[in-house]
N, C-alpha and C positions, 0 to 999 in steps of 0.2 A: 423651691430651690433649697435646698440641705445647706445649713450653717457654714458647713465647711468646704462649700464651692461658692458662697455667696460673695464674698469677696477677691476669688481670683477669675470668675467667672460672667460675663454680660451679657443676661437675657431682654429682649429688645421688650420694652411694652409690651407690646399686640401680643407676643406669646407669653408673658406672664402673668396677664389679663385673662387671654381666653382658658390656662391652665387654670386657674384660681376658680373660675367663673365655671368648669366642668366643661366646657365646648371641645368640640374635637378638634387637635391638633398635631398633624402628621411630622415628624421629623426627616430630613433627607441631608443627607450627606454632600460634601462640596468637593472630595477627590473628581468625581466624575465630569467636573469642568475645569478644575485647575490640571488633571492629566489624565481624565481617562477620553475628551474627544479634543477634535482638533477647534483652531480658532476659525469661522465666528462660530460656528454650530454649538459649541459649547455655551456658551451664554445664553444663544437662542432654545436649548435643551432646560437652562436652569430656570430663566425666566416663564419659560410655558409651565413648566409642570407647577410654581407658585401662583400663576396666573389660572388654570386649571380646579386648582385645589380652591382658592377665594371664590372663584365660581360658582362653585356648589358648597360657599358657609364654612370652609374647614383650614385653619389657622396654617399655614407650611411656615414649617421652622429650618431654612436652611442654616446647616452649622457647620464652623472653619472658625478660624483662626487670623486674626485682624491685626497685623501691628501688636505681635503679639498676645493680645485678649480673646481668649476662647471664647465663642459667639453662639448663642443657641438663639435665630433670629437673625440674619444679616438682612442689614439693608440693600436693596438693589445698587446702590451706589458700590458698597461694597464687595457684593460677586462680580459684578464690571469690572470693578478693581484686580479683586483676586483672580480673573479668568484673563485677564492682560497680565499679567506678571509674570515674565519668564524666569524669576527666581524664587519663586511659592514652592516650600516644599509640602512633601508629604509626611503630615502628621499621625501617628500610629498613638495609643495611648499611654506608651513611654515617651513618646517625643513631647509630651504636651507640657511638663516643664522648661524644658529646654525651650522650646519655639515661645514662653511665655519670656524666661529671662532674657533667649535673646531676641526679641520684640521683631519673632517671623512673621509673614505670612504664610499661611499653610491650609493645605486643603484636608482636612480629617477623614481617615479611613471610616471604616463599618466600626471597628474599635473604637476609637473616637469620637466616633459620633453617638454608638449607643452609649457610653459613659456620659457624656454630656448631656443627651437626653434625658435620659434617665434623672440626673441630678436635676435638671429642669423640672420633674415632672411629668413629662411627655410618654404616653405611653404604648405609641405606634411608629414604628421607622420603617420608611419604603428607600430601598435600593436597589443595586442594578442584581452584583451576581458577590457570593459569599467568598471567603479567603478559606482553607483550610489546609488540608496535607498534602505538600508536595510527593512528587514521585522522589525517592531514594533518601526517602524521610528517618530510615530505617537506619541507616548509615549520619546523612547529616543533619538528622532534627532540626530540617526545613519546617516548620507547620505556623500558621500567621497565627498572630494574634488575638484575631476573631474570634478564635474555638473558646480558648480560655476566658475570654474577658465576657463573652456570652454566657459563658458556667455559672458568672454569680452578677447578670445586669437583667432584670426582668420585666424587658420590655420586650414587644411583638416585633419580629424582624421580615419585613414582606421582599422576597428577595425570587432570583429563578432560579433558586439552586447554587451550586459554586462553580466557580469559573472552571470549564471542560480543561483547560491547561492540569489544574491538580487531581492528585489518585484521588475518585469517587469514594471507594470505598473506603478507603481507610479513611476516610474526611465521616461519612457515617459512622463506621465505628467511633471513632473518638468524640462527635454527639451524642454516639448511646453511653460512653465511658464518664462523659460529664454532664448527665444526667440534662441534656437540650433535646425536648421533646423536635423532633421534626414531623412535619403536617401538610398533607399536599392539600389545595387548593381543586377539589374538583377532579384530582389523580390520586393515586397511587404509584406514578410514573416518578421516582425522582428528578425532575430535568436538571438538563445540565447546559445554562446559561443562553450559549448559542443554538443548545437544540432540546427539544421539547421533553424528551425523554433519553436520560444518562443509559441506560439498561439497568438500573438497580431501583427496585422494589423499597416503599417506606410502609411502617405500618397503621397507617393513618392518613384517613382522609377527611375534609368538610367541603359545603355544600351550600354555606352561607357565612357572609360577614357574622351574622348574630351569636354563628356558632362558636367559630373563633373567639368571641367576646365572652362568651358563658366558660369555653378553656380558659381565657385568661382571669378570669376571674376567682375560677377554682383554683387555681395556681395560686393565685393572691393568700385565696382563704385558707390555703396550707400551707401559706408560709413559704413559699420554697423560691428561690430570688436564681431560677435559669431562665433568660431567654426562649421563646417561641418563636420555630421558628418557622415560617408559613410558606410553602414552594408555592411559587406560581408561574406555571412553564409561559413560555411563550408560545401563542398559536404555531401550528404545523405549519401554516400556508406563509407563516412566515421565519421561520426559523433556516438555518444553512443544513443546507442537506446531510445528512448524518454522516453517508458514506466520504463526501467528500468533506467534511471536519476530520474526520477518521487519516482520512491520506494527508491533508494539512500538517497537522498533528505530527503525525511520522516524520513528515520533510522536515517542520520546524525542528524538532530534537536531535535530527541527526544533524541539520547548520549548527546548531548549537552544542553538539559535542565537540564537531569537527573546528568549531573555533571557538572553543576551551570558556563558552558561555557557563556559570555556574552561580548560585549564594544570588543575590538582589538582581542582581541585572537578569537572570533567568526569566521572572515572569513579564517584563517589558519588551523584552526579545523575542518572546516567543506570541505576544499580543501583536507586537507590530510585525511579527512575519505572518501571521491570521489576516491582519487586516489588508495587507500587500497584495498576497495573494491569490484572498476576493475581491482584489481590485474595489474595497472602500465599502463591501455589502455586509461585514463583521461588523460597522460601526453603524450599520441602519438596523441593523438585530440588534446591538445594545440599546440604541433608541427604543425602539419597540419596547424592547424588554423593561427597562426603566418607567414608560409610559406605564403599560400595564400593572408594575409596580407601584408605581405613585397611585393611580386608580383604586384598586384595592385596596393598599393603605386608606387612603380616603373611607371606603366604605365600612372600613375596620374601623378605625376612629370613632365615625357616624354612630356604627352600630354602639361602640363603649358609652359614649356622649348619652346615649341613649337610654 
C-alpha cells in the first residue's frame, strides 16, 4: 500500500498478507451488486465468485466503499450490508473523496476499483463489461472514466469487452490513443459484453494465463504504468443473439430519444430496457460473463504468483 493511500484507505488483513507474501490475489469490483443485479441474486453473485476463487488458493479482494472507507477486502458482513442498501451510491474515482468525507456507502466502478487495486498492490482485476465512449460523444463528450484512469493504472483488467450500449469503435480507438494494450483471450474477435464478438477486429491475441503474465511483466520492465486489458468473450452458446441485441438496441434508443432520456441516466435506461425485453436472459449473460471473468482472472493471478 503506497504512503499516500495508507491512511485514507482500509486493506483487510488476508489481502495485505497474501500481497506481501507474493500469493495470487484477484481484485473484483462491488458496482455489480450494489446496481448492476437485482436483490437476492446480487449477493448470491458476489458471495460465489469469493467462495470460488478461495477454492482454488487465490485471495479475492472485493472493493467498495464502507461508511465512508474505501475498502480493498470487504468483509462478507459488509457486501450483505452494501447489497441491502437502497441508498449506496455509485462511486467513480472522482466520487471517492466525497463518498469518504461524506461517510457513503458506495459500490466502486472499474475506475475505482482499479485505482484502489492498484494502490493495494493487486495486480489482477476481474469484471463484468468495460465503460468507454458513448455514442454522440463527438458533440457531448460522454466517455467514462475508465479510459483515462486505465492510461496510467497498470494493472490487468479481465473484462468481456465493453458494454454493447457504447460506440465500439471509437471506445478502441481511444485505447489505441492512450496507449492501453487491448488483448483478446483466445480471439481476435473484440466481444462485446452481451455477445461474443462486437464485429471489430483487435490486434492481439493469447492462448495462455502464463502469457498474459510474461506481457505483464514486460510492461513492468519498461516502465510504462497503462493498464492490460484482457477480452474474454463469453461463449456463443451462451451469449444473446447478435441479431436480436441488434434490434434491442434500435428499440432502446429510439424510447430514449422519444422521452428526452440523455447525460447519466442514458446508460441505466437503456440497460433496464435490454433486460425487460429479454424478459430477465441480459442479467443470466452478465452472470455468465462475470463468472468467466472472475475464472480467468484467477488463472492470471496463479500464473503471476508463479
Amino acid at each position: 500500500m503506497s504512503s499516500t493511500l495508507a491512511t485514507t484507505v482500509h486493506v483487510s488483513e488476508e489481502v495485505a498478507a497474501a500481497v506481501a507474501e507474493g500469493r495470487p490475489v484477484v481484485a473484483l469490483e462491488s458496482t455489480i451488486f450494489t446496481h448492476g443485479l437485482p436483490r437476492p441474486r446480487n449477493i448470491e453473485v458476489a458471495l460465489e465468485a469469493e467462495a470460488g476463487l478461495r477454492a482454488r488458493g487465490i485471495t479475492p479482494a472485493t472493493i467498495g466503499v464502507y461508511k465512508g472507507v474505501p475498502t480493498v477486502g470487504l468483509s462478507i458482513e459488509q457486501i450483505e450490508e452494501l447489497s441491502n442498501d437502497d441508498a449506496v451510491t455509485k462511486v467513480s474515482l472522482r466520487d471517492l473523496p466525497v463518498a469518504a468525507a461524506l461517510r457513503l456507502n458506495g459500490g466502486t466502478t472499474v475506475a475505482a476499483t482499479a485505482f484502489l487495486a492498484h494502490g493495494a498492490g493487486i495486480k489482477v482485476f476481474s469484471t463484468g463489461g468495460l465503460g468507454g465512449v458513448h455514442h454522440g460523444a463527438a458533440t457531448s463528450f460522454d466517455e467514462s472514466a475508465d479510459t483515462t484512469t486505465l492510461a496510467h493504472t497498470p494493472i490487468i483488467v479481465v473484462s468481456a469487452g465493453v458494454k454493447s450500449i457504447l460506440d465500439v469503435a471509437a471506445t478502441l480507438e481511444r485505447f489505441e490513443t492512450l496507449n492501453i494494450p487491448v488483448i483478446g483471450y483466445k480471439t481476435k474477435k473484440y466481444p462485446g459484453f452481451y455477445v461474443s464478438d462486437s464485429g471489430f477486429e483487435i490486434g492481439y491475441a493469447v492462448d495462455t494465463a502464463e502469457e498474459v503474465a510474461a506481457i505483464a511483466n514486460a510492461r513492468d520492465d519498461l516502465k510504462l504504468d497503462s493498464a492490460i486489458l484482457l477480452a474474454n468473450p463469453v461463449a456463443e452458446d451462451k451469449q444473446l443473439p447478435p441479431e436480436e441485441l441488434d434490434d434491442i438496441l434500435a428499440r432502446a434508443w429510439g424510447e430514449a430519444e422519444k422521452n428526452g432520456i440523455t447525460g447519466n441516466e442514458t446508460t441505466p435506461f437503456l440497460l433496464d430496457f435490454i433486460q425487460r425485453d429479454t424478459h430477465g436472459r441480459s442479467l443470466t449473460v452478465n452472470v455468465d460473463v462475470y463468472r468467466g471473468n472472475v475464472a480467468l482472472g484467477g488463472d492470471v493471478a496463479a500464473a503471476l504468483a508463479r
